[in-house]
mmCIF file of the N, C-alpha and C atoms, coordinates in Angstrom:
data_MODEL
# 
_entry.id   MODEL 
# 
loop_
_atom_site.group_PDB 
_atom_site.id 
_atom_site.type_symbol 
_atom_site.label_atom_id 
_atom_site.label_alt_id 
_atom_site.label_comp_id 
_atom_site.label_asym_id 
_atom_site.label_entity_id 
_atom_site.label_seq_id 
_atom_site.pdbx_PDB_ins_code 
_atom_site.Cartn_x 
_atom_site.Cartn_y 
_atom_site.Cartn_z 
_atom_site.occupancy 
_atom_site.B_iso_or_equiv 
_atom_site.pdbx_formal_charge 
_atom_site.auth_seq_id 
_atom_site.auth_comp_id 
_atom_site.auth_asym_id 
_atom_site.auth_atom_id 
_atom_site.pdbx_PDB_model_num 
ATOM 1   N N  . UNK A 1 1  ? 160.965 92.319  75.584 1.00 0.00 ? 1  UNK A N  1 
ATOM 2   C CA . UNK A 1 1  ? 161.285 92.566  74.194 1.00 0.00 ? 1  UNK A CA 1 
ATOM 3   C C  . UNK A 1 1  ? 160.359 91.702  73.344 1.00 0.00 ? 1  UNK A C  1 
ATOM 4   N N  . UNK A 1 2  ? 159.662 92.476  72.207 1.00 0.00 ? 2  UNK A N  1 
ATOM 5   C CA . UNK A 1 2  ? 158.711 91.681  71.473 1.00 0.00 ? 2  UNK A CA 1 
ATOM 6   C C  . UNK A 1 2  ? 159.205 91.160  70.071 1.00 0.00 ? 2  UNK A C  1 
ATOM 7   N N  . UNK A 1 3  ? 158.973 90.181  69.580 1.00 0.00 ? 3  UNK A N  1 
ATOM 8   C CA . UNK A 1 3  ? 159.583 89.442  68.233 1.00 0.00 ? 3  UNK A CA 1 
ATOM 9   C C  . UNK A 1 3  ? 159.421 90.617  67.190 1.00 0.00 ? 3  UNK A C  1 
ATOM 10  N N  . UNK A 1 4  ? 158.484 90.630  66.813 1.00 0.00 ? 4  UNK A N  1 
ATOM 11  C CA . UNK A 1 4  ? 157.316 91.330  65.451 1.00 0.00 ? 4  UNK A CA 1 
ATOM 12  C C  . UNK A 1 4  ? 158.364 92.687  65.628 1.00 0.00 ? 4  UNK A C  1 
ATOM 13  N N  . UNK A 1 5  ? 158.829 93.914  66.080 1.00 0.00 ? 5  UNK A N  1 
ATOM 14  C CA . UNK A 1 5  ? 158.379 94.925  66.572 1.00 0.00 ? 5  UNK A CA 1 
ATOM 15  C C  . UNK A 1 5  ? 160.134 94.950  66.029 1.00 0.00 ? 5  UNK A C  1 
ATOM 16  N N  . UNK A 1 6  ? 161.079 93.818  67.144 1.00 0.00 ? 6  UNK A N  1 
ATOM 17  C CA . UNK A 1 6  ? 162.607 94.077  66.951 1.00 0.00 ? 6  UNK A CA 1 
ATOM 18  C C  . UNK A 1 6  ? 162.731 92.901  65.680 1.00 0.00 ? 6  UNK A C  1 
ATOM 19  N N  . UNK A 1 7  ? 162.192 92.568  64.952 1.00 0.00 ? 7  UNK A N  1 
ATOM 20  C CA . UNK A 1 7  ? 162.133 91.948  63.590 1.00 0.00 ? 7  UNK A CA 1 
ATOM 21  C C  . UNK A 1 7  ? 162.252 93.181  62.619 1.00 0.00 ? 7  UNK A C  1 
ATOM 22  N N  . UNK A 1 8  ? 161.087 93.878  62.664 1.00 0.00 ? 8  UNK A N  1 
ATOM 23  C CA . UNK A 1 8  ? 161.176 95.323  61.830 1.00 0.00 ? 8  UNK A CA 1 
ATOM 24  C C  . UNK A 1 8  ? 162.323 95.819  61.501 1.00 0.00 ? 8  UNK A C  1 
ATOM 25  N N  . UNK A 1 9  ? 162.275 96.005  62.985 1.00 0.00 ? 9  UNK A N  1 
ATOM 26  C CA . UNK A 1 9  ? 162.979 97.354  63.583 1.00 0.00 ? 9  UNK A CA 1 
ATOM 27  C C  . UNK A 1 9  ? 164.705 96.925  62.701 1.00 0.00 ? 9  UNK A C  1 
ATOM 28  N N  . UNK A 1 10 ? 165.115 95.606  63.114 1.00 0.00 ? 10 UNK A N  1 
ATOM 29  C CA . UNK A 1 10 ? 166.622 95.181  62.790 1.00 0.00 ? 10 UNK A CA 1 
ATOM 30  C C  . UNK A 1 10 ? 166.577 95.286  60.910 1.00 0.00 ? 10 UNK A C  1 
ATOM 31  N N  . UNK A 1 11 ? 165.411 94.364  60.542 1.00 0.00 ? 11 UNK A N  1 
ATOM 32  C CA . UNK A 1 11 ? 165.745 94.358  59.388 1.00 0.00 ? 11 UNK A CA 1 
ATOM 33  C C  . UNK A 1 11 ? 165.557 95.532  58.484 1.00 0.00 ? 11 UNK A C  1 
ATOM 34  N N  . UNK A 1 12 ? 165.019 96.790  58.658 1.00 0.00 ? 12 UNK A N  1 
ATOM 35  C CA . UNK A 1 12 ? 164.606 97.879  58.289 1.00 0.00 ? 12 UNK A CA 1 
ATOM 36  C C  . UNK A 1 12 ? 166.326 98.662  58.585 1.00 0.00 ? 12 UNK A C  1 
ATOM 37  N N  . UNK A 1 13 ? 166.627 98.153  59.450 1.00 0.00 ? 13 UNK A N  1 
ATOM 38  C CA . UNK A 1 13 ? 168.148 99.287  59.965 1.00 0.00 ? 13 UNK A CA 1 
ATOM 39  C C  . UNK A 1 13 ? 169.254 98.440  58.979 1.00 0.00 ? 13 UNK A C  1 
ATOM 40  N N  . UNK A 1 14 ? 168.779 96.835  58.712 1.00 0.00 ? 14 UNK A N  1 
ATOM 41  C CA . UNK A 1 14 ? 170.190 96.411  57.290 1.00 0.00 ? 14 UNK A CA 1 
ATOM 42  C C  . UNK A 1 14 ? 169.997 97.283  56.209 1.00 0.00 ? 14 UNK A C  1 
ATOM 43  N N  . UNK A 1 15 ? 168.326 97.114  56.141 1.00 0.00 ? 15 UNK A N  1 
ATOM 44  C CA . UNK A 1 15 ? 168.178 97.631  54.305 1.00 0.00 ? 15 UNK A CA 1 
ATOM 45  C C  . UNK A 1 15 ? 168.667 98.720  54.090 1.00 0.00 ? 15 UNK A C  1 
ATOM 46  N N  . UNK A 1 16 ? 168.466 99.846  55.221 1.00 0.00 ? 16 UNK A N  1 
ATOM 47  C CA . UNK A 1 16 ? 168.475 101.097 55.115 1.00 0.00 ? 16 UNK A CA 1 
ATOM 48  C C  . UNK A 1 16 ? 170.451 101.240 54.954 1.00 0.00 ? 16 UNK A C  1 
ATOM 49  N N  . UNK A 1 17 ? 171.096 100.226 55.834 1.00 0.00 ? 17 UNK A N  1 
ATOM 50  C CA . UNK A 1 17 ? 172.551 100.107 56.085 1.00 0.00 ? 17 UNK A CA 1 
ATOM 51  C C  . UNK A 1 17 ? 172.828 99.540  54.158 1.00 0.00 ? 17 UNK A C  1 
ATOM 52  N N  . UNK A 1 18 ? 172.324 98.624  54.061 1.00 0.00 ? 18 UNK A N  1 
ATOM 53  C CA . UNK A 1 18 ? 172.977 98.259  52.635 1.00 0.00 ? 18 UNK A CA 1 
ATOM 54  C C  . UNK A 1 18 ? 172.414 99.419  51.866 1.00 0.00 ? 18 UNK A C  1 
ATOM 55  N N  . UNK A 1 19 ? 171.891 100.292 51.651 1.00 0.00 ? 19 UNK A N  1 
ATOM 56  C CA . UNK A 1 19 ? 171.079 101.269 50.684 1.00 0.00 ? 19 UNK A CA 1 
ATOM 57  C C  . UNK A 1 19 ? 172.382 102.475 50.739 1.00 0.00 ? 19 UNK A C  1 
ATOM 58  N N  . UNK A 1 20 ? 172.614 102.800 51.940 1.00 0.00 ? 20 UNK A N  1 
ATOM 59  C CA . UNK A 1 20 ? 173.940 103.377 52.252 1.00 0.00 ? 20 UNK A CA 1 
ATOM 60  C C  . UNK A 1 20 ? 174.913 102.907 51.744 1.00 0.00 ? 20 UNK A C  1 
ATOM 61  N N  . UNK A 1 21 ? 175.657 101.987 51.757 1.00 0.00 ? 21 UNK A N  1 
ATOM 62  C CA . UNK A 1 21 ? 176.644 101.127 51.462 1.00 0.00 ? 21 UNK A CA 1 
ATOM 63  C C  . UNK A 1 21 ? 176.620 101.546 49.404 1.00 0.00 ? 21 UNK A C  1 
ATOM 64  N N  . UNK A 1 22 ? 175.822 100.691 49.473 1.00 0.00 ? 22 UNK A N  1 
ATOM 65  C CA . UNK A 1 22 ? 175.733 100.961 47.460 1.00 0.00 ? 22 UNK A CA 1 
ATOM 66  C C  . UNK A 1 22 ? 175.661 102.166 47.118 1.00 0.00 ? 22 UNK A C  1 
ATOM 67  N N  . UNK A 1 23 ? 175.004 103.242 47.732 1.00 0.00 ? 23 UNK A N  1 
ATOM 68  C CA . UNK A 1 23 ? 175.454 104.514 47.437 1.00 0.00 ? 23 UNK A CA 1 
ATOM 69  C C  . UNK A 1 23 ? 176.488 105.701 47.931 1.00 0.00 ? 23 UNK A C  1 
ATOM 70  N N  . UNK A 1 24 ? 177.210 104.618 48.694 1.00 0.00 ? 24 UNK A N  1 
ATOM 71  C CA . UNK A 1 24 ? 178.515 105.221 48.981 1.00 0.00 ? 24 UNK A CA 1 
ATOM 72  C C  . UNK A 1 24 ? 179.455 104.929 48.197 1.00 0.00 ? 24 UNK A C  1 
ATOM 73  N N  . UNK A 1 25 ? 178.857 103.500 47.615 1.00 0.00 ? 25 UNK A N  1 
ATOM 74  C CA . UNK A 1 25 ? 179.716 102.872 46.756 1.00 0.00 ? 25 UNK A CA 1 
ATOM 75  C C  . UNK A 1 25 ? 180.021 103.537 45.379 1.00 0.00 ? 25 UNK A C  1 
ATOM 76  N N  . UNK A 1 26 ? 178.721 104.171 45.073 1.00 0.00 ? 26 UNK A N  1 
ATOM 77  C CA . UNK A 1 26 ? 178.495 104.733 43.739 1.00 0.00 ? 26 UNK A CA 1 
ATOM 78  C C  . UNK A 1 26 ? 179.036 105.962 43.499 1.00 0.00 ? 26 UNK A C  1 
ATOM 79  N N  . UNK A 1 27 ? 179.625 106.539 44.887 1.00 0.00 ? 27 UNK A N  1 
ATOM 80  C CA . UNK A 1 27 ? 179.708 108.391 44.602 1.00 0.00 ? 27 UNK A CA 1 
ATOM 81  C C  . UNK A 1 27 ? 181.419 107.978 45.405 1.00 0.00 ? 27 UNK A C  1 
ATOM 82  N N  . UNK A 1 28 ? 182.451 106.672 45.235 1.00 0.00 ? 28 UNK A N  1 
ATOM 83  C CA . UNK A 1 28 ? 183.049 106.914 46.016 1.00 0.00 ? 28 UNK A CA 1 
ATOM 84  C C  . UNK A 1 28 ? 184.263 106.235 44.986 1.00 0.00 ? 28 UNK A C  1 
ATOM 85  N N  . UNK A 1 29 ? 185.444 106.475 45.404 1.00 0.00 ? 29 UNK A N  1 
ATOM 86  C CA . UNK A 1 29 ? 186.406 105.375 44.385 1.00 0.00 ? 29 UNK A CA 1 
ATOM 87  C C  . UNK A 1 29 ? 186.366 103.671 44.648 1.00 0.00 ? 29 UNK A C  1 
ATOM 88  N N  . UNK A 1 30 ? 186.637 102.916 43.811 1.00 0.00 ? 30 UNK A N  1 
ATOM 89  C CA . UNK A 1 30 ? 186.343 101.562 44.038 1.00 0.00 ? 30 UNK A CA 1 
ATOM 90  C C  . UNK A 1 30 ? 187.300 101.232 45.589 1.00 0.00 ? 30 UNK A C  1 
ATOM 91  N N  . UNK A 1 31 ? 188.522 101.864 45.465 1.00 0.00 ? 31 UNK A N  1 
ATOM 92  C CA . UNK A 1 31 ? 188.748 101.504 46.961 1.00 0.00 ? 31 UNK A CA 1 
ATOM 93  C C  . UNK A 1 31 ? 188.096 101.605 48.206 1.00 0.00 ? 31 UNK A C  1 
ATOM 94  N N  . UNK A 1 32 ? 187.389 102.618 48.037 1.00 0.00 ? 32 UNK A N  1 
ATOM 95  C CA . UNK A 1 32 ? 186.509 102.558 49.104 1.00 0.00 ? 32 UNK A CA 1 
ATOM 96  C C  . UNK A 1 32 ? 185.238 101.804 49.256 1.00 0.00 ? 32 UNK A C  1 
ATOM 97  N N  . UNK A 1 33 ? 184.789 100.663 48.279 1.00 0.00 ? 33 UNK A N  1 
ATOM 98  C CA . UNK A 1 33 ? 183.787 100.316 48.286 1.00 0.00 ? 33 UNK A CA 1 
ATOM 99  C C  . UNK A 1 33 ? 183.959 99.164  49.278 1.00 0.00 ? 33 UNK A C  1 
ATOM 100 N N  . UNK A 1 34 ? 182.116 99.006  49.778 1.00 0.00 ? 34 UNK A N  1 
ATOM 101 C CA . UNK A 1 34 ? 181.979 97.465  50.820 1.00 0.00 ? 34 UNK A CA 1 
ATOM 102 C C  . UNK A 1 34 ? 181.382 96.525  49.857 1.00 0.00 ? 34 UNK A C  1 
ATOM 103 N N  . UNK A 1 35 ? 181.345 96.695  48.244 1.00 0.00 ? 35 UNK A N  1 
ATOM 104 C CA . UNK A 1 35 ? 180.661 95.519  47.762 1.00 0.00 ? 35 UNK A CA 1 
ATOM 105 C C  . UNK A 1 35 ? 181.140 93.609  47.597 1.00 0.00 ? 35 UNK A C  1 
ATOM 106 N N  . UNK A 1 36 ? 182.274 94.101  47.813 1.00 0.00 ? 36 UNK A N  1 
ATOM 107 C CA . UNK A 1 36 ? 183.000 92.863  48.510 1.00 0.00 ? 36 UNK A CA 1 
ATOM 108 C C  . UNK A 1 36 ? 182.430 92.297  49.657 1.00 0.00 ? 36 UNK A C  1 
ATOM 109 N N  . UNK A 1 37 ? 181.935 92.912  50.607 1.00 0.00 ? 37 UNK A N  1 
ATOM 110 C CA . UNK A 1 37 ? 181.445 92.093  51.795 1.00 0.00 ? 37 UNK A CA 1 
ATOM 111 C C  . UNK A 1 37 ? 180.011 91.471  51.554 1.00 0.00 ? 37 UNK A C  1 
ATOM 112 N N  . UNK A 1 38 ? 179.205 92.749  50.686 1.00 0.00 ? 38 UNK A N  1 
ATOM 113 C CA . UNK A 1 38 ? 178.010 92.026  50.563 1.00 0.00 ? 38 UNK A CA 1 
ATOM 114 C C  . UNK A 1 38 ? 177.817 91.030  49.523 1.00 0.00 ? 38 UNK A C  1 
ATOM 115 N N  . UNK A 1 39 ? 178.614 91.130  48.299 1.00 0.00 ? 39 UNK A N  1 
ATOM 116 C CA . UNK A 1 39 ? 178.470 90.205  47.657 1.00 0.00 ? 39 UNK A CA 1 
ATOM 117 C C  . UNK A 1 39 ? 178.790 88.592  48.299 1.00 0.00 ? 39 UNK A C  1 
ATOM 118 N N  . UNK A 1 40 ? 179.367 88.708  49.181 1.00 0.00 ? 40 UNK A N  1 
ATOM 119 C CA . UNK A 1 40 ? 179.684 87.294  50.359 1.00 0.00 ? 40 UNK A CA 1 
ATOM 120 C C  . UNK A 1 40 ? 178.934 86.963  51.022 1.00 0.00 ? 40 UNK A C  1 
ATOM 121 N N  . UNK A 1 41 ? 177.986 88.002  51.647 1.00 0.00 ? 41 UNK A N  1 
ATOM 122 C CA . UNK A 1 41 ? 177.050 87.515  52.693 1.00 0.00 ? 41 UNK A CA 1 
ATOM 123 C C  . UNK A 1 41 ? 175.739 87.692  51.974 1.00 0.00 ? 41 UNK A C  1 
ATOM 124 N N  . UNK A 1 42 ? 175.488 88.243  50.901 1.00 0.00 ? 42 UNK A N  1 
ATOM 125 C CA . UNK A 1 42 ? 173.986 88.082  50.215 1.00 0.00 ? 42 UNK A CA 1 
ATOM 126 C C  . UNK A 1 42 ? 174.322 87.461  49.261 1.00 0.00 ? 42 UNK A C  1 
ATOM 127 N N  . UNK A 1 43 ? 174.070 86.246  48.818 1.00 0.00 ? 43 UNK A N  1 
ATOM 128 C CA . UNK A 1 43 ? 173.546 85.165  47.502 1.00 0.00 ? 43 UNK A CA 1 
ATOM 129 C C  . UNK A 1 43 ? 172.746 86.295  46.673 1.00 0.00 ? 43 UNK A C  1 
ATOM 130 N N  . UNK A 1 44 ? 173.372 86.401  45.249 1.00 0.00 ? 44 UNK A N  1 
ATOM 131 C CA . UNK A 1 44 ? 172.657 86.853  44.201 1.00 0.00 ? 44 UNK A CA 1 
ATOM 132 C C  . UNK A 1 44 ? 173.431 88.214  43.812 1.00 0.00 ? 44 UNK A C  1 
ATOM 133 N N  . UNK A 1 45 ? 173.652 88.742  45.209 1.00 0.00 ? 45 UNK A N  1 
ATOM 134 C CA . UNK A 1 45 ? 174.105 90.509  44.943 1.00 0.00 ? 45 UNK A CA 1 
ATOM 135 C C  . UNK A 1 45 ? 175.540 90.695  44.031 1.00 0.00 ? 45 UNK A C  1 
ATOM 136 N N  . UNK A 1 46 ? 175.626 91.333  43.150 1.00 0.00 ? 46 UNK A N  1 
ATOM 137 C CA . UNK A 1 46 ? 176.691 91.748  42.381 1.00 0.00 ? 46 UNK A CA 1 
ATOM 138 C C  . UNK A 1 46 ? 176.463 93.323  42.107 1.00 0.00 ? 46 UNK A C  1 
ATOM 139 N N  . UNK A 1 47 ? 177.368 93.945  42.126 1.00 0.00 ? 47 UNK A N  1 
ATOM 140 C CA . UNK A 1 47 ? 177.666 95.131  42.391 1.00 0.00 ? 47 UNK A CA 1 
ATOM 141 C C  . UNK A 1 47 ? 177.946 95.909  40.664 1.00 0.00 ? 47 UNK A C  1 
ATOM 142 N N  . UNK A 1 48 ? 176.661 96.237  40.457 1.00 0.00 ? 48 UNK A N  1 
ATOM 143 C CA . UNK A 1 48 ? 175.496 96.923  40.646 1.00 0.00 ? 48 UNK A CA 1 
ATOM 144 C C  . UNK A 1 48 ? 175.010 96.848  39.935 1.00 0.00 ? 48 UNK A C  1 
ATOM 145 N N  . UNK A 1 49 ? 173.223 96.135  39.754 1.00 0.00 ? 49 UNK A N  1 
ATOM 146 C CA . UNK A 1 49 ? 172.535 96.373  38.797 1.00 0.00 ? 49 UNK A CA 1 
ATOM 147 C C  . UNK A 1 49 ? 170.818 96.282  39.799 1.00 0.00 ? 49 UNK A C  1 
ATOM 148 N N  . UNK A 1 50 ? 169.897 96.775  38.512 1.00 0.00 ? 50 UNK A N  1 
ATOM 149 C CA . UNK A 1 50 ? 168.934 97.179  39.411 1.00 0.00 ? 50 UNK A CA 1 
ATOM 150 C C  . UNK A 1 50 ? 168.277 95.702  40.247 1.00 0.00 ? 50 UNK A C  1 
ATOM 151 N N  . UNK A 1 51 ? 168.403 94.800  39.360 1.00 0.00 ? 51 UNK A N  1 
ATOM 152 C CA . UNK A 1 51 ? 167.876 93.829  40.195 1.00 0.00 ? 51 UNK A CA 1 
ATOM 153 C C  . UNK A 1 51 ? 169.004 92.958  41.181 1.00 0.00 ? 51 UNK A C  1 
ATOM 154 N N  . UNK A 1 52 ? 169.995 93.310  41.139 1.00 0.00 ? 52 UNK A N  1 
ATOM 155 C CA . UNK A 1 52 ? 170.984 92.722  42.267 1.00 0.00 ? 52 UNK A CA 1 
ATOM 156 C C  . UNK A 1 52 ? 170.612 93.328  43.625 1.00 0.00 ? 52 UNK A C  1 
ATOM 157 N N  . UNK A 1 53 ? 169.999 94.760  42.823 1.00 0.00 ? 53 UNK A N  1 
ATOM 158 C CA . UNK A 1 53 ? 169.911 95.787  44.274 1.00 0.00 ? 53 UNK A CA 1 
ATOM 159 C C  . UNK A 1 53 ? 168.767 95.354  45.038 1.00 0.00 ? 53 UNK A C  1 
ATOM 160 N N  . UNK A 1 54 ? 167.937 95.092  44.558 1.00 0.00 ? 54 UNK A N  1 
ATOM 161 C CA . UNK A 1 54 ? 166.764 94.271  44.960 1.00 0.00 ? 54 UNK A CA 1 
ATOM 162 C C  . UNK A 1 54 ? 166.684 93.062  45.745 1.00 0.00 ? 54 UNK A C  1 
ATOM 163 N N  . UNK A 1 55 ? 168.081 91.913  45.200 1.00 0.00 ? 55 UNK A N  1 
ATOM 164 C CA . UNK A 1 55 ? 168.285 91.119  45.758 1.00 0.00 ? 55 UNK A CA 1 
ATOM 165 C C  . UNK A 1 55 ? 169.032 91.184  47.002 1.00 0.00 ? 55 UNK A C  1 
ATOM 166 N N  . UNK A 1 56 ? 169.939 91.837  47.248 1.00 0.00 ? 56 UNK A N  1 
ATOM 167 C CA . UNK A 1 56 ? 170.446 92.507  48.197 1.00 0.00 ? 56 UNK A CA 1 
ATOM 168 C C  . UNK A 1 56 ? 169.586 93.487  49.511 1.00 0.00 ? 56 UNK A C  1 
ATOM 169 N N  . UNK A 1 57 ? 168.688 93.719  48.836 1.00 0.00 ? 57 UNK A N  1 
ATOM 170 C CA . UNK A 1 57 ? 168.120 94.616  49.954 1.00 0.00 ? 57 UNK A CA 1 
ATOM 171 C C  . UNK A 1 57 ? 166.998 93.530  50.065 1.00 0.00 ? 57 UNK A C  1 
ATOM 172 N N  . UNK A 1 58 ? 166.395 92.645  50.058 1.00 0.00 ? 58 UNK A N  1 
ATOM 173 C CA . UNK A 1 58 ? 165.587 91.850  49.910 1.00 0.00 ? 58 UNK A CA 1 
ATOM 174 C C  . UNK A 1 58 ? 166.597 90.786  51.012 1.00 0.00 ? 58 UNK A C  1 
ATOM 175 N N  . UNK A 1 59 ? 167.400 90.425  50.919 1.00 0.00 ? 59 UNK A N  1 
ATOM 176 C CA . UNK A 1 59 ? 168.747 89.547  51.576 1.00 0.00 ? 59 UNK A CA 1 
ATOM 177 C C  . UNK A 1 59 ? 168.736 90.255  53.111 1.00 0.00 ? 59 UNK A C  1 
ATOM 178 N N  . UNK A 1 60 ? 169.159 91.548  52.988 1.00 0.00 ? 60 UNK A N  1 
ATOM 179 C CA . UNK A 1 60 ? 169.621 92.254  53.981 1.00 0.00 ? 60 UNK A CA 1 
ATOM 180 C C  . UNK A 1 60 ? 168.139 92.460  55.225 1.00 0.00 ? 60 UNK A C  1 
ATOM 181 N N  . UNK A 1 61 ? 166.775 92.151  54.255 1.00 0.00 ? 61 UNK A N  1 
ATOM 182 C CA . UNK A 1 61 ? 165.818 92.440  55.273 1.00 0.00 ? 61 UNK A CA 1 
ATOM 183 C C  . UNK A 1 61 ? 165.432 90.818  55.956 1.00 0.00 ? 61 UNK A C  1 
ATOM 184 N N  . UNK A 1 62 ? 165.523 89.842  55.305 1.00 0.00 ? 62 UNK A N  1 
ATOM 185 C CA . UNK A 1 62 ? 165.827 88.628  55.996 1.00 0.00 ? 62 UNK A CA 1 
ATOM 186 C C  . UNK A 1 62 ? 166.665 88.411  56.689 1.00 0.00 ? 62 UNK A C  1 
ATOM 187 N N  . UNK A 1 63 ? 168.121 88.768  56.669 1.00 0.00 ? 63 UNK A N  1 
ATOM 188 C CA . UNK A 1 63 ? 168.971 88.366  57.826 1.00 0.00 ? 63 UNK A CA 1 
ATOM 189 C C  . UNK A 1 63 ? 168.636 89.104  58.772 1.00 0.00 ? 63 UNK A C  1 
ATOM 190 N N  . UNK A 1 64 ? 167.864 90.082  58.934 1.00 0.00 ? 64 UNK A N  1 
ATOM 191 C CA . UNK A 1 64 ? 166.965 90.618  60.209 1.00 0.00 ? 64 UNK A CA 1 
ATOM 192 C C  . UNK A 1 64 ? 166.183 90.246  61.201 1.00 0.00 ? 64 UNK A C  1 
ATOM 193 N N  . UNK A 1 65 ? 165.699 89.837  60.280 1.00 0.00 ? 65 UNK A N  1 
ATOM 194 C CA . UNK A 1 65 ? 164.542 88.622  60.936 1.00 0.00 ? 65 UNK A CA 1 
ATOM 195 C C  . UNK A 1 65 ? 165.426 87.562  61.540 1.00 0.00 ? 65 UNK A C  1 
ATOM 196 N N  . UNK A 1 66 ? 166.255 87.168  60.618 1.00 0.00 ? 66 UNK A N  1 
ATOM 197 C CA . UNK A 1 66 ? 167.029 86.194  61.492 1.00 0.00 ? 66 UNK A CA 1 
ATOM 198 C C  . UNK A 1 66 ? 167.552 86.239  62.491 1.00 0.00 ? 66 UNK A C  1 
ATOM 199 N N  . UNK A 1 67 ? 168.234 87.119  62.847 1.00 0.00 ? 67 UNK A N  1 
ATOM 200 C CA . UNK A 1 67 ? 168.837 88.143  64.008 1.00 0.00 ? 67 UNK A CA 1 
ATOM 201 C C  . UNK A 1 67 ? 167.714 88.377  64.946 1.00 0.00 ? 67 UNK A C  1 
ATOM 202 N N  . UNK A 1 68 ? 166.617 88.550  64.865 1.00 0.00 ? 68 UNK A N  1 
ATOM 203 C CA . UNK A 1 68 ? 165.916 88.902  65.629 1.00 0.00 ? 68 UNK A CA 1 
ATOM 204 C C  . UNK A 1 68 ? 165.192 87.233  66.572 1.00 0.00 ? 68 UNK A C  1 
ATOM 205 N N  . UNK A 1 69 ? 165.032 86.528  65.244 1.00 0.00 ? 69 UNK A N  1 
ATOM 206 C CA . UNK A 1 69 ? 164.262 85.346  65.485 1.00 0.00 ? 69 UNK A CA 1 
ATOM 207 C C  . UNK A 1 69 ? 165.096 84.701  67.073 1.00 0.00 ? 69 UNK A C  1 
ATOM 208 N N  . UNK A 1 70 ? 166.628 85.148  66.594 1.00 0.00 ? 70 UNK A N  1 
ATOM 209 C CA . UNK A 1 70 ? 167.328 84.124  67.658 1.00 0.00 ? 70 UNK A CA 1 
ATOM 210 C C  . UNK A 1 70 ? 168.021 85.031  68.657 1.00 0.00 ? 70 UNK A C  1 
ATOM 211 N N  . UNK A 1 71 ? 167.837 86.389  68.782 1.00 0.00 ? 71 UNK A N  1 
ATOM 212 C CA . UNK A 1 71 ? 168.224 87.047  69.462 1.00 0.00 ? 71 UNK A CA 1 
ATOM 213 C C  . UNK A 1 71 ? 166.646 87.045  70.941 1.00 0.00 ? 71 UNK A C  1 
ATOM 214 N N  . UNK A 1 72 ? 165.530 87.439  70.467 1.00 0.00 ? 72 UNK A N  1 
ATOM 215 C CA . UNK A 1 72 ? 164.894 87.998  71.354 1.00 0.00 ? 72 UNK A CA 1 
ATOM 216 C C  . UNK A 1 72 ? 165.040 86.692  72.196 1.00 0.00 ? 72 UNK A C  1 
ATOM 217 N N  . UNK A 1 73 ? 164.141 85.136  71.708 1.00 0.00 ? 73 UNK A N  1 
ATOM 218 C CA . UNK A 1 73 ? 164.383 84.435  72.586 1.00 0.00 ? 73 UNK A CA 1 
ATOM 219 C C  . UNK A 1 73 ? 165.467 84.561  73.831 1.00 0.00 ? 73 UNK A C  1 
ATOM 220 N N  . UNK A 1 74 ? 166.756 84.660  73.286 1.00 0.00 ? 74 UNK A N  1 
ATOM 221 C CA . UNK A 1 74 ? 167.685 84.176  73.844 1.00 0.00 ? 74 UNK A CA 1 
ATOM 222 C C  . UNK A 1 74 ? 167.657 85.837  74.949 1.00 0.00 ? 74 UNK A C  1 
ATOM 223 N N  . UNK A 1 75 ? 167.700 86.983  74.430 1.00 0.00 ? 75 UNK A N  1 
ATOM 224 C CA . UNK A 1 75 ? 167.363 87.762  75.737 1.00 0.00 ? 75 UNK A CA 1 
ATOM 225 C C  . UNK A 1 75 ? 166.449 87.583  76.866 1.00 0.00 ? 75 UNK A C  1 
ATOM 226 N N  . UNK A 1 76 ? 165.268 87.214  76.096 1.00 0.00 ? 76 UNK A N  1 
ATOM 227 C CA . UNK A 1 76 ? 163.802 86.738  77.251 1.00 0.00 ? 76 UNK A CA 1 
ATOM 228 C C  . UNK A 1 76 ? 164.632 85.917  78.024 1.00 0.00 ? 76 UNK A C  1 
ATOM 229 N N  . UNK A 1 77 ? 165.110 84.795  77.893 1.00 0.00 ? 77 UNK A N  1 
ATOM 230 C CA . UNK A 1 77 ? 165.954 83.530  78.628 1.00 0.00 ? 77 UNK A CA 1 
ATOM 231 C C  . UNK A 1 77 ? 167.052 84.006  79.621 1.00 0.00 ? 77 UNK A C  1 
ATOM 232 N N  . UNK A 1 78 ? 167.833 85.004  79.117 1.00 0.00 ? 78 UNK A N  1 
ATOM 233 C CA . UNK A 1 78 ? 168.700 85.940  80.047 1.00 0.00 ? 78 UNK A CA 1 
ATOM 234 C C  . UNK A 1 78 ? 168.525 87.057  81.021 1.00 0.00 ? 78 UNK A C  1 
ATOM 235 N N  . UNK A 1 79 ? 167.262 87.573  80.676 1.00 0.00 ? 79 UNK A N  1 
ATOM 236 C CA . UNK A 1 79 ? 166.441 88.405  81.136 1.00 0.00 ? 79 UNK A CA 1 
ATOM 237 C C  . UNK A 1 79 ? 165.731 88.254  82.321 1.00 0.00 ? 79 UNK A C  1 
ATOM 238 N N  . UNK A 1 80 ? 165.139 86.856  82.333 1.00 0.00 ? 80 UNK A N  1 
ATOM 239 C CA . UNK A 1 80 ? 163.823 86.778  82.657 1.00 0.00 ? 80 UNK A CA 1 
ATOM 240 C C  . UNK A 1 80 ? 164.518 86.602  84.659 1.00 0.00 ? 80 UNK A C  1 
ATOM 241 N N  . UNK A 1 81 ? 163.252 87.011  85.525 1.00 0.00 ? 81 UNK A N  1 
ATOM 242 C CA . UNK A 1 81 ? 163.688 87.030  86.883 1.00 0.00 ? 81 UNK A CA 1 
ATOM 243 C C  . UNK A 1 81 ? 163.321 86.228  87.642 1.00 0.00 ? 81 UNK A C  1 
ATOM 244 N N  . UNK A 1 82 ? 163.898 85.367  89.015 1.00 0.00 ? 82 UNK A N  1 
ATOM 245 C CA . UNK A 1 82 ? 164.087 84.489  89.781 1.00 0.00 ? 82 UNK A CA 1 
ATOM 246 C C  . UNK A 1 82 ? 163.880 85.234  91.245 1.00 0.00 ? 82 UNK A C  1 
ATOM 247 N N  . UNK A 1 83 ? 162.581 84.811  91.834 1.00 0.00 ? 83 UNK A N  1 
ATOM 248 C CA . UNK A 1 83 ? 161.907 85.246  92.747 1.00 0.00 ? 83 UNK A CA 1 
ATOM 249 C C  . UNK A 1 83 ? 162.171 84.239  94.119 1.00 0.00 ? 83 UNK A C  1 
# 
């Protein structure tokens, strides 16, 4: 498993996940909204303006990276084979 590649790959699948989210949010009744969760886990995001959205999807493609940063290691380490 390569860093660069599942870095993308994760943080491209939040943004695209929070992009969903806010526009489910927008076409849906407030009960059904997740802007409660993201406003908790992204610093800045408030539900909804154009530059929150920015901040939020900007948020959501870093915790990707993060995820990735400490995930691949730790697979290579679990992975790796004993001859």
């Amino acid at each position: 498993m390569r860093l660069i590649p599942t870095g993308h790959a994760l943080s491209i699948f939040l943004a695209i996940t929070f992009t969903l989210c806010v526009g489910w949010g927008l076409v849906t009744p407030a009960s059904l909204h997740m802007h409660g969760a993201w406003e908790q886990l992204l610093p800045g995001f408030k539900f909804i303006s154009v530059s929150s959205f920015f901040i939020g999807l900007l948020g959501s493609y870093i915790y990707g990276w993060y995820i990735a940063i400490l995930f691949v290691p730790l697979y290579r380490f679990f992975n790796r084979h004993k001859d």
